[in-house]
Steps between C-alpha positions, in 0.01 A plus 500: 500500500813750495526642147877641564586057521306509139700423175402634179529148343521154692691225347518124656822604651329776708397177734737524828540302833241647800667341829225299642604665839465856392148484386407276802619771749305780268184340551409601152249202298621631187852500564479165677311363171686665260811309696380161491467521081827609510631241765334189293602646196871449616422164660346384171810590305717353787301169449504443165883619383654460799441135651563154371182494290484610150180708542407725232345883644319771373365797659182686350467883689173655391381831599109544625322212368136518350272430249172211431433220832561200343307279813291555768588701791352339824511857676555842302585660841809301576650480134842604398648818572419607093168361521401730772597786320203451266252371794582784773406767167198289388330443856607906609724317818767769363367878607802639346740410233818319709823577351751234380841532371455250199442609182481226266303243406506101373197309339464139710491338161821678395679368804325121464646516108829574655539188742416303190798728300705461738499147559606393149681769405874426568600867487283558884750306659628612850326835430287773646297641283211789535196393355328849474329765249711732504245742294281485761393702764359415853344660781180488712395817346512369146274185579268724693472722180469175361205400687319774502516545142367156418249481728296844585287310721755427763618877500338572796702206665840507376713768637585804216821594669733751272403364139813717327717399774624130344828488748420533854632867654835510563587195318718478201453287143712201518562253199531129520726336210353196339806516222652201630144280456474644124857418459439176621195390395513710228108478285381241709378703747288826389438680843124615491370839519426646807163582407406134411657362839302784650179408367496134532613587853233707609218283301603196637508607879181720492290167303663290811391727788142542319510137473526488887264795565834691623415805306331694794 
């Protein structure tokens, strides 16, 4: 959340170390997760190149995932952290836009057609690699414009917030790299726009909750 730690563009090799220690101490949950990632990121490499076993490793990093549910979800109010972004905005839990310092965006099918990619495609061997649109652009402000756009009904439910203001105040534009994907994948994967992983998003979730009467 502290735009003067923000890069213009972030690379794979922008990952570092978090001492498990550290972010214990702090008490913060998002340092503390943001840790662990890192922590089993290094233990997976450790495992795989490092011990008797000829293991094989790759390691897919995508940005804010959304787009269509693909199964049932038992309870919409105890999803994943990116499905709630769609549910708090669609059932007016959210009174104001929150701010987040992420930016970008990746379609769920973009990152399922990359596991497949990636596990016959010699080239993803032993390496990180963002799976992101890059030409995208995130916020909780642009779904809520989003929202409210598509569905004028629900406009006296889902918080307006700034419209204009895209970037939360005081936060800074930040660019995550998916060159390394395109270079290795090359045409196999196509990222999708954001306005189609938008879409299916917000469909999908909204005919789920209605589905469960979760609308009100």
């Amino acid at each position: 959340m502290k735009p003067s730690t923000f890069k213009e563009e972030l690379t794979e090799a922008d990952i570092v170390s978090i001492p498990l220690e550290a972010v214990r101490e702090s008490g913060d949950p998002v340092a503390c997760y943001v840790a662990a990632k890192a922590e089993s990121s290094t233990l997976l490499f450790e495992t795989a190149f490092k011990s008797s076993v000829s293991w094989d490793a790759v390691e897919l990093l995508p940005a804010g995932t959304a787009g269509p549910l693909a199964h049932s979800v038992p309870d919409l109010t105890a999803g994943s952290h990116s499905l709630d972004w769609a549910y708090n905005l669609l059932s007016g839990t959210w009174k104001e836009i929150p701010p987040v310092p992420m930016f970008q965006i990746t379609d769920v099918r973009d990152v399922a057609l990359a596991h497949v990619l990636a596990l016959r495609n010699e080239k993803a061997s032993g390496q990180r690699i963002n799976i992101v649109n890059s030409d995208s652009r995130y916020s909780h402000q642009v779904l809520a414009n989003l929202i409210r756009s598509k569905y004028p009904e629900l406009r006296d439910k889902v918080v307006e917030g700034v419209p204009e203001q895209l970037i939360p105040a005081g936060m800074v534009f930040y660019k995550i790299s998916n060159a390394k994907s395109k270079e290795i994948f090359g045409n196999e994967l196509n990222y999708t726009p954001e306005s189609d992983t938008y879409n299916a998003y917000v469909d999908s979730v909204w005919e789920a909750m209605r589905n469960r009467d979760l609308e009100l």
